[in-house]
C-alpha positions as CSV (number, residue, x, y, z in Angstrom):
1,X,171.3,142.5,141.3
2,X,174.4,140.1,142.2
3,X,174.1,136.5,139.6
4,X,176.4,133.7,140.4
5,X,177.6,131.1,138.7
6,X,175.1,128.3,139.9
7,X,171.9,131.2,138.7
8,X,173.4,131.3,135.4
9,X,174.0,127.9,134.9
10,X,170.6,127.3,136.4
11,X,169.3,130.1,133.6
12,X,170.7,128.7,130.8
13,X,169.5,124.9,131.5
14,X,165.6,126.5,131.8
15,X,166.3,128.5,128.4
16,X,167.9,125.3,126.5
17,X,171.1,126.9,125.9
18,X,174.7,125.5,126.3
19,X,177.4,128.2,127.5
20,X,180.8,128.5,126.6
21,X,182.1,127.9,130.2
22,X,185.2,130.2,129.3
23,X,183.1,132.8,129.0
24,X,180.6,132.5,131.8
25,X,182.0,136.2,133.9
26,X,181.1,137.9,130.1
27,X,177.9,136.3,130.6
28,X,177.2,137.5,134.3
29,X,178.7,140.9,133.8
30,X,176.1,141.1,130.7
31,X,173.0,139.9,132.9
32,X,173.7,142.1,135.9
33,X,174.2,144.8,133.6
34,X,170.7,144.2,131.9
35,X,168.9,143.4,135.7
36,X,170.3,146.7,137.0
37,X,168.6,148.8,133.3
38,X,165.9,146.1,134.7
39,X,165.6,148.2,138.0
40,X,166.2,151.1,136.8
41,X,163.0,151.5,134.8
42,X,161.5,149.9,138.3
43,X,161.7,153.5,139.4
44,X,159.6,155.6,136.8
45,X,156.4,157.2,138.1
46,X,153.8,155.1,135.8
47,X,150.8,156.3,138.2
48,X,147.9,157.1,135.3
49,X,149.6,155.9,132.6
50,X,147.4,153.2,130.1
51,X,149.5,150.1,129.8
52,X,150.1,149.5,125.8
53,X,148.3,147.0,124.8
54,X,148.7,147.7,120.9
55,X,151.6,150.0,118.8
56,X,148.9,151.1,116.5
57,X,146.3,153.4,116.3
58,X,145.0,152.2,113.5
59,X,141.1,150.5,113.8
60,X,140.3,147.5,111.8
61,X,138.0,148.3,109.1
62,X,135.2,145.6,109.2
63,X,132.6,144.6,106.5
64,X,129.2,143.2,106.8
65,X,129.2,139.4,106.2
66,X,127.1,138.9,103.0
67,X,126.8,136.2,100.7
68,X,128.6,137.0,97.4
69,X,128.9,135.1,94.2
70,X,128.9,131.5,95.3
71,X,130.5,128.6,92.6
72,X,128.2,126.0,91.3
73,X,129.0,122.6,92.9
74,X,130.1,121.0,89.4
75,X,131.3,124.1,88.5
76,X,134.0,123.6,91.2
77,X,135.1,119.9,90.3
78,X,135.1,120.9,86.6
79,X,139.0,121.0,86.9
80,X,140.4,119.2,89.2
81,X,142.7,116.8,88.9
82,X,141.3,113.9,90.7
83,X,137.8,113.9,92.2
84,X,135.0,111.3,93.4
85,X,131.5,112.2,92.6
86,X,131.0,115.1,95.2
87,X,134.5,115.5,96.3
88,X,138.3,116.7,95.3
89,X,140.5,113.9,96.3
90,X,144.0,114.5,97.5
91,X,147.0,112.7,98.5
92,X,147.2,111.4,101.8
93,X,149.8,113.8,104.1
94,X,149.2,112.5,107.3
95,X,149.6,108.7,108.3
């Protein structure tokens, strides 16, 4: 695949980057090079092949959800720093 100048320049403003015009025929050169690996793979028979959808064979191993040993309410304000009555109070982080 042919890229000109304008596509390139057109590339990097949608991907936020700022090219070193001096270097812009590196940069081409590079990208057709990549397209044309690009195409390339195009050309493999994939026909019955299962798309990837994971690089592990490797099952999660769940649990059962059971209540376990739970903390008594007072038990859980017993040290904190600062509390209210029911609750830990924090500092404010948001405005």
């Amino acid at each position: 695949m042919k890229i000109d100048k304008e596509t390139l320049q057109k590339l990097a403003h949608l991907s936020r980057l700022e090219l070193d015009h001096t270097k812009e025929d590196t940069y081409i050169k590079d990208l057709e090079e990549v397209l044309t690996w690009v195409e390339k793979l195009n050309e493999l028979d994939t026909e019955g092949v299962e798309p990837l959808t994971n690089m592990s064979f490797e099952v999660n191993a769940f649990r059962n959800d059971e209540v376990s040993n739970t903390i008594e309410h007072d038990r859980a304000l017993k040290n904190a720093p600062d509390k209210d009555e029911d609750y830990f109070k924090v500092p404010k982080v948001l405005e």
